[in-house]
C-alpha positions in Angstrom: 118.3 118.8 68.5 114.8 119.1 68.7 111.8 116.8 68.8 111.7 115.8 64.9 115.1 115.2 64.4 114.8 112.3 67.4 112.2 111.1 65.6 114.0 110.9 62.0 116.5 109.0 64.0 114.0 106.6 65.7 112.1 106.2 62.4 116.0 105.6 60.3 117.8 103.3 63.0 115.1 101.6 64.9 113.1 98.5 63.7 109.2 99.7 63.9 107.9 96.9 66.0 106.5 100.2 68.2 104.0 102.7 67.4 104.8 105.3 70.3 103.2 108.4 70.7 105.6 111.5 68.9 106.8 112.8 72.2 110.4 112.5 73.2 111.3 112.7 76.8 114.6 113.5 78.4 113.9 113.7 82.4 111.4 112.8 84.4 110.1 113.3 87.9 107.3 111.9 90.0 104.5 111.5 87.3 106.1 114.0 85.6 108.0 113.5 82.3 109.6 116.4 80.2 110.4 116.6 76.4 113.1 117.2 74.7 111.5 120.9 74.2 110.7 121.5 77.4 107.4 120.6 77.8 106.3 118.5 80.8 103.3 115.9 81.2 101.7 113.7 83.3 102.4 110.6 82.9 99.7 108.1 82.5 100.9 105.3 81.7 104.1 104.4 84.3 105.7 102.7 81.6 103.6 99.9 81.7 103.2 99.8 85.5 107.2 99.9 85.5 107.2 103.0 87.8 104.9 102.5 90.3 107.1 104.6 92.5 106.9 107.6 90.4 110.0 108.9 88.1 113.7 109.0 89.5 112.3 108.3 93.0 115.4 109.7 95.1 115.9 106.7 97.6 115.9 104.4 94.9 118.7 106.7 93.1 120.6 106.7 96.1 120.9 102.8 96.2 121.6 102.6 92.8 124.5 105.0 93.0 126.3 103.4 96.0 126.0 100.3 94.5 127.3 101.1 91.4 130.8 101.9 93.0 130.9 98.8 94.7 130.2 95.8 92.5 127.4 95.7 89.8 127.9 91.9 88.3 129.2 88.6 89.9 127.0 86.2 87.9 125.7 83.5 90.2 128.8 81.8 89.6 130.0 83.4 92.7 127.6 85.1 95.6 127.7 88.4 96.5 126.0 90.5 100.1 122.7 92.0 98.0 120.5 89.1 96.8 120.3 87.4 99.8 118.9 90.4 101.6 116.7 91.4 98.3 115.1 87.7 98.2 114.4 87.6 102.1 112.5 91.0 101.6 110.9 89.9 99.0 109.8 85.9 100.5 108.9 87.8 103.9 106.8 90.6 101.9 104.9 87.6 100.2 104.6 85.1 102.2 106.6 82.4 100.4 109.5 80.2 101.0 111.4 81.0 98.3 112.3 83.5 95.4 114.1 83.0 91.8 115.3 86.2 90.8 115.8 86.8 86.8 115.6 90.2 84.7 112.7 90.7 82.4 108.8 89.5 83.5 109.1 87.1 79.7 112.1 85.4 81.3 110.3 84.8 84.7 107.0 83.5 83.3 109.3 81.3 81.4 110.8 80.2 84.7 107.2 79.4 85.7 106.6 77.6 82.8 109.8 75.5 83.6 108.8 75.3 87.5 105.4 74.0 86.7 106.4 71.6 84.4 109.1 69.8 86.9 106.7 69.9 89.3 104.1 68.1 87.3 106.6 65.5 86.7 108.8 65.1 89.6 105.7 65.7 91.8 102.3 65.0 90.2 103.6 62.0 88.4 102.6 63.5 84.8 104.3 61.0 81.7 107.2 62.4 80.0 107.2 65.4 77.6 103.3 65.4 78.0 102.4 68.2 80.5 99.9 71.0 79.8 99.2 74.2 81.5 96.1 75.9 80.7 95.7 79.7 79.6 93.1 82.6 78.9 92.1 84.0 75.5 93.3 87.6 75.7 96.3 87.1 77.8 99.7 88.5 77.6 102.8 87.3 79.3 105.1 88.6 76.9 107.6 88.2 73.5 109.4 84.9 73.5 108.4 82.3 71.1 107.3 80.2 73.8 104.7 83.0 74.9 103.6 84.5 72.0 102.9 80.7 70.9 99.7 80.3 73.3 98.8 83.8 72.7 95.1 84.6 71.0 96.6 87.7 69.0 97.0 86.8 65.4 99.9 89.3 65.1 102.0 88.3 68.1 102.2 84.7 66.4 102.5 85.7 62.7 105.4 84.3 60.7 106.8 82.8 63.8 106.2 79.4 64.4 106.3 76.9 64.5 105.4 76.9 68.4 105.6 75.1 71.7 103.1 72.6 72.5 101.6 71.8 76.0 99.0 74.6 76.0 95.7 74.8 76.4 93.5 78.2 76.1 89.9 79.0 77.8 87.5 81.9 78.1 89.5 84.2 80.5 87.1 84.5 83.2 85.1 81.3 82.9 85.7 78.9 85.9 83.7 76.4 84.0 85.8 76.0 81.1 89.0 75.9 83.4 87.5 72.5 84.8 86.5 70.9 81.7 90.2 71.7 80.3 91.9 70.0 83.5 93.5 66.3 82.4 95.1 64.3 84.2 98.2 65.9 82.3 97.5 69.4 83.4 100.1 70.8 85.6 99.6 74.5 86.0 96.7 77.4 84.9 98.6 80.6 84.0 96.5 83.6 84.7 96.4 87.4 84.9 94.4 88.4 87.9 93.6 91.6 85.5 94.2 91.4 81.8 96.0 94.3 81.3 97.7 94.3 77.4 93.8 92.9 76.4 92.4 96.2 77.8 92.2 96.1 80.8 89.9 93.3 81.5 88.7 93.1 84.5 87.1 88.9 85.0 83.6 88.6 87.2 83.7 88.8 90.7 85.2 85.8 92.3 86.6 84.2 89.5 90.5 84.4 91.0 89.1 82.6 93.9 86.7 79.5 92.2 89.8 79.5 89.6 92.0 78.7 92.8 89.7 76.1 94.4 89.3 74.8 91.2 93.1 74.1 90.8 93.2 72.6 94.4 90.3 69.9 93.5 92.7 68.8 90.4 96.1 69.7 92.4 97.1 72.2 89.8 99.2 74.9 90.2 97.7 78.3 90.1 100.3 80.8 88.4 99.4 84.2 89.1 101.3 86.6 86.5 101.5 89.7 88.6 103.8 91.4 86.4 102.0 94.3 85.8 99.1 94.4 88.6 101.0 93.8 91.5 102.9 95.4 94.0 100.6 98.0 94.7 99.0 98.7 91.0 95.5 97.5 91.8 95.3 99.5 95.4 96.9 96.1 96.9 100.1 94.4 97.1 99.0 91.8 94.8 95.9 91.6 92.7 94.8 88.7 93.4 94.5 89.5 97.2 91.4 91.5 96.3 89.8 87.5 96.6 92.2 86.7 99.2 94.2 83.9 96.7 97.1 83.2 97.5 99.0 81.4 94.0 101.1 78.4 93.9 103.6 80.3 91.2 103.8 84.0 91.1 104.8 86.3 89.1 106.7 89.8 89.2 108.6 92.2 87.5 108.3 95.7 86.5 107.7 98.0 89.5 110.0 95.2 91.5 113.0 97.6 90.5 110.9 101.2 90.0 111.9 101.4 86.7 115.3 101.2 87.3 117.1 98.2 86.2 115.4 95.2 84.9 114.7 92.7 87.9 111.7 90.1 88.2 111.5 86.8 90.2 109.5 83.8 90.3 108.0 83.0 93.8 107.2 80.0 95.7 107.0 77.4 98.0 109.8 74.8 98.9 107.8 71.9 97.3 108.0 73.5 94.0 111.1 76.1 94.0 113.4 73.3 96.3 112.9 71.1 92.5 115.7 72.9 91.2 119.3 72.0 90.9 122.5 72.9 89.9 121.9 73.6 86.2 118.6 73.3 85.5 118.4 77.0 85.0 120.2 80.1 85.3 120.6 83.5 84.3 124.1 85.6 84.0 122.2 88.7 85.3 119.7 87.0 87.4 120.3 88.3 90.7 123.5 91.2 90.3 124.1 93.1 93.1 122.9 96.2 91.7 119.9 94.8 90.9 119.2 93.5 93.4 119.8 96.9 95.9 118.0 98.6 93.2 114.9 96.2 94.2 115.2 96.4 98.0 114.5 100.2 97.7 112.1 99.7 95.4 110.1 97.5 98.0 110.9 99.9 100.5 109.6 103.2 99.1 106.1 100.9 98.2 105.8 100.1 102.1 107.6 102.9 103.7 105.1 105.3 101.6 101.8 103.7 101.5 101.4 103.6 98.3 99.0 100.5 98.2 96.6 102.5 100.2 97.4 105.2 97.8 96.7 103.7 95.0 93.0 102.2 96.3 91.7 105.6 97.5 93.0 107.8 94.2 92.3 104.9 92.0 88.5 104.5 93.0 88.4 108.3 93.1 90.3 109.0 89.3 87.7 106.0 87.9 84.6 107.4 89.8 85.6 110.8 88.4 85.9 109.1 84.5 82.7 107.3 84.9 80.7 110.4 85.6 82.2 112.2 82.3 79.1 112.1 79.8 79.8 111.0 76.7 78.3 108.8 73.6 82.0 108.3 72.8 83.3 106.4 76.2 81.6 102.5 76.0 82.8 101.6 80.0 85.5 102.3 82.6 86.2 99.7 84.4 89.8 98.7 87.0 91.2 98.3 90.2 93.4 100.7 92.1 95.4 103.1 89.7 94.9 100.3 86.8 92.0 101.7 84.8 91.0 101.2 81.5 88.7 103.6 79.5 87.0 101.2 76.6 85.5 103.7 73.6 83.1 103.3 70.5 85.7 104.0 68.4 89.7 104.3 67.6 91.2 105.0 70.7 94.8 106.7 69.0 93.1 110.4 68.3 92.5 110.4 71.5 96.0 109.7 73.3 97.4 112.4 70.8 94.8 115.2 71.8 95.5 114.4 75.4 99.4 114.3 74.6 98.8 117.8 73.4 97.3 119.2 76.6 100.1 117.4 78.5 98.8 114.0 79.8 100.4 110.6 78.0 98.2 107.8 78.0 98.7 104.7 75.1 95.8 103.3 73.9 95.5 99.3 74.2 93.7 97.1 71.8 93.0 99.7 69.7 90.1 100.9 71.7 91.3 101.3 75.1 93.1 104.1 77.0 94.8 102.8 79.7 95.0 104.9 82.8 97.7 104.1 85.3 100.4 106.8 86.7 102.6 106.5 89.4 101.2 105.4 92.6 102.5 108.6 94.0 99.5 110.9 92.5 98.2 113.5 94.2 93.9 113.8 94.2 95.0 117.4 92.9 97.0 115.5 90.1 93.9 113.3 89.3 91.8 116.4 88.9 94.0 118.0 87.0 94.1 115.3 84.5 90.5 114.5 84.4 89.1 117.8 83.4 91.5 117.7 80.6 90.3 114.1 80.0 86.6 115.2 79.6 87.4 118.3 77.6 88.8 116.0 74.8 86.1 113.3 75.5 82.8 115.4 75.1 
């Protein structure tokens, strides 16, 4: 079979709530993918910030396969020897008392949402059924109907209501507008230190850390949904340690497994985390075993191979590089680390297929936006490579 015929099945058997670029892959390695034709490319994208550790990262293979032959499922009905170890890495790597692991980054910000709630009630004092969190036009924190309820984007909410209440939206990036929301109802602010599904939005310069003090004065919670810019994307291990904030509730997923195995995790303090009980939430994946060794050498190859620092030096290199390609086409480049985002004049799609043609896969955001952000294992070789190819379709 070749390319088209996996695409007559995609387009046959597959609902269209995609519209992916008409490449097919079949292996990958590093940030590099190959088609089902042979043809390789550089992957620009890391599936969303999924693969952070570059493709099929041996060590992580390696745990993977060994724990496959021993037990890949308990269910937290029973414990078993690899989330233990996985959540003390994790807690000791952050900073925080405890962990919650679940499986997708919608099913941990709906943790959050859960968390901050009992905390606003058990804790602040908030009146029954009446607690608000407040969050940013242009954010995205996933698919359930809970999320896509408080969501700015006409089409994520379209024809499926009717929605959650006990949200309140703001100006992303306006610390002013956070305090006038805050009532003595509000329990949490829900924020992504970098906005990336809005294209990449970058907020001014020490808004993550007046946002934070902010929610101190009011005893808030400040959620940080680090799904996709933390560990490592931004050229740190969290994003919002660029302002040196440290959130109440935060947020990961995606590169928390390499792109492996779906693993995220809510983390926090006793005073909020210690609310839970018996019940009050679960998950029959939450946790596995081989999830959970899947994650531990996912943390390891981030730290073991510097990465972070990786990502910081190439990133401000590979944006430096794209913000000295003249062009009445390109409107701003603007990021952190190897999390850029490459806003244009026009339709963004022509674009992403002329640079699929000369071997580089990027997905254009809002329309307008290419998004720039391969593996953290790059080579400034790699980042060359790509941006003369970049500038050739540009000019």
């Amino acid at each position: 079979m070749h390319t088209q015929d996996y695409i007559e099945l995609d387009e046959r058997y597959s609902a269209h709530n995609y519209h992916p670029l008409d490449v097919v892959i079949s292996s990958a390695d590093g940030v590099w993918v190959y088609d089902v034709d042979g043809k390789k490319y550089l992957d620009c994208l890391s599936a969303y910030s999924a693969v952070n550790q570059g493709h099929c990262h041996p060590r992580i293979v390696r745990a993977m396969a060994e724990q496959m032959h021993k037990v890949t499922l308990t269910s937290r009905a029973f414990r078993n020897d690899q989330m233990g170890p996985f959540l003390k890495q994790l807690c000791e790597l952050t900073g925080y008392d405890k962990a919650l692991p679940m499986n997708t980054g919608a099913e941990a910000v709906e943790t959050a949402i859960k968390m901050a709630r009992k905390w606003g009630y058990q804790v602040k004092g908030v009146a029954d059924n009446s607690a608000e969190i407040i969050v940013c036009s242009g954010n995205f924190h996933g698919r359930t109907t809970t999320i896509v309820g408080f969501s700015s984007e006409p089409q994520y909410k379209a024809d499926f209501g009717p929605f959650a209440p006990g949200f309140v939206m703001i100006p992303y990036g306006d610390v002013v507008a956070l305090e006038a929301a805050i009532t003595p109802n509000t329990v949490g602010f829900m924020v992504e230190p970098i906005q990336g599904e809005g294209g990449v939005v970058v907020p001014p310069d020490g808004y993550l850390r007046a946002a934070k003090d902010v929610c101190e004065r009011h005893n808030v919670l400040f959620i940080a949904d680090e799904i996709q810019t933390g560990l490592g994307r931004t050229g740190k291990l969290l994003a919002c340690e660029h302002e040196a904030v440290r959130p109440d509730i935060l947020v990961l997923g995606k590169a928390l497994s390499g792109g492996f195995y779906p693993v995220s995790a809510v983390v926090a303090d006793e005073p909020v985390l210690g609310l839970l009980k018996p019940g009050d939430h679960g998950s029959t994946f939450g946790g596995n075993p081989l999830g959970s060794a899947v994650a531990q050498a996912a943390l390891h190859v981030l730290i073991d191979e510097n990465l972070f620092e990786n990502s910081a030096e190439l990133g401000s290199y590979f944006k430096g590089r794209l913000q000295r390609i003249e062009s009445d086409v390109i409107k701003e480049v603007r990021g952190k680390g190897l999390f850029i985002g490459m806003e244009l004049h026009e339709p963004a799609r022509r674009y992403c297929e002329a640079l699929r043609e000369r071997g580089i896969l990027c997905k254009e955001t809002h329309k307008t936006v290419i998004r720039f952000a391969p593996p953290l294992v790059i080579t400034k070789e790699q980042v060359d490579w790509a941006v003369d190819h970049i500038e050739a379709v540009l000019i």
